[in-house]
N, C-alpha and C positions, 0 to 999 in steps of 0.2 A: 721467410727463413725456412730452410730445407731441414728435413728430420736424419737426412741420410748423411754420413759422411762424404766428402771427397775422395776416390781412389786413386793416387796417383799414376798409379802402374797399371790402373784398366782405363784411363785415359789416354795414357802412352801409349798404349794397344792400339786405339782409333785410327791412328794416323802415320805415315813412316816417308812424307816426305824431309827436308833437310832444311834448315834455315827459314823453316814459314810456325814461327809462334802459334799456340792454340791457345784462347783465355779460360780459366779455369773457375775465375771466382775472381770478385770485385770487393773492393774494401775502400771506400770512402771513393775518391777519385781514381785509387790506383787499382790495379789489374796483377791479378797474379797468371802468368804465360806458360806452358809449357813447350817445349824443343827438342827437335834434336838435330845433332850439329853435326858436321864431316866435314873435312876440308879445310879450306883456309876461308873465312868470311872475307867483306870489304873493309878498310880502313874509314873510320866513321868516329862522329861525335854526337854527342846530343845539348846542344845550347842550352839549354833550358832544365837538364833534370842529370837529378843520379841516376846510374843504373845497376841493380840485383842480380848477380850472375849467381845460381846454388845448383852444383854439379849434386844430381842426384843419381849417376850409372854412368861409368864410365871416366875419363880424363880428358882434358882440355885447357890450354892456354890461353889465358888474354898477353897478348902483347901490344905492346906500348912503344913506339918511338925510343925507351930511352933503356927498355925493363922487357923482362917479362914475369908473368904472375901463372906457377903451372894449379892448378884446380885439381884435386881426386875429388872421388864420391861421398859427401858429406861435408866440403869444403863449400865457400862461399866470398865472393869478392864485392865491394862496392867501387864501380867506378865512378867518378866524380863527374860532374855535370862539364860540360868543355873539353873533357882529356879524347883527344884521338887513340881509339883502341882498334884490334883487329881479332876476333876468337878464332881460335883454331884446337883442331881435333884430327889427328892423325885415325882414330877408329871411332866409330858411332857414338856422343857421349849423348846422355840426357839431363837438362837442364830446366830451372824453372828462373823466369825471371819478373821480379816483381819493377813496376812503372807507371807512370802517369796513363791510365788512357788515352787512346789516341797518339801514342808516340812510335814515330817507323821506326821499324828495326835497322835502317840502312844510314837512320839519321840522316846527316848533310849530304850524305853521298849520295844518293838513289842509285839507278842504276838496276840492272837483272835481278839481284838478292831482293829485292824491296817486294816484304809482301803487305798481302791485304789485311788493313786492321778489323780487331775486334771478329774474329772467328773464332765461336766458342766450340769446343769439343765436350 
């Protein structure tokens, strides 16, 4: 157990690539991820688990085949385990997302966006 807090925004600092998760801290089996997003991501699902979208800087939409859900800074969404979603962000937003370990960000899809798990910052 660490004596130090977590900084979120001197973690954010570390890194400034686009759609590659940073892990931040662990809690039982899950992972809490930091992000940040541009663009329009892949259409994806995750079989097997929920997923924790919490816009911490910035705005961003999850859209869904049927919806969309737009996200500000201190908002938060849970997608459901199965639902094909797609995030997108017209300007740099920063995100934390809490998940199972071990779960790709690209889910079913893979493809170019899929990055490598469990890179802690």
């Amino acid at each position: 157990m660490s004596d130090t807090a977590i900084n979120l925004q001197e973690k954010l600092a570390r890194f400034s690539e686009h759609w590659s998760p940073r892990v931040i801290a662990e809690m039982n089996d899950y992972q809490f991820k930091l992000a940040k997003v541009l663009g329009e991501f892949v259409w994806h699902s995750h079989a097997d688990t929920d997923e924790v979208f919490i816009v911490l800087a910035g705005e961003m939409v999850l859209e869904f085949r049927d919806r969309s859900v737009a996200l500000a800074a201190g908002e938060m969404y849970v997608v459901p385990r199965g639902v094909e979603h797609r995030p997108v962000a017209s300007s740099e937003c920063s995100i934390m997302l809490v998940e199972p370990r071990g779960v790709v960000n690209t889910g079913d899809a893979g493809g170019a966006y899929t990055a490598p798990n469990d890179i802690w910052v």
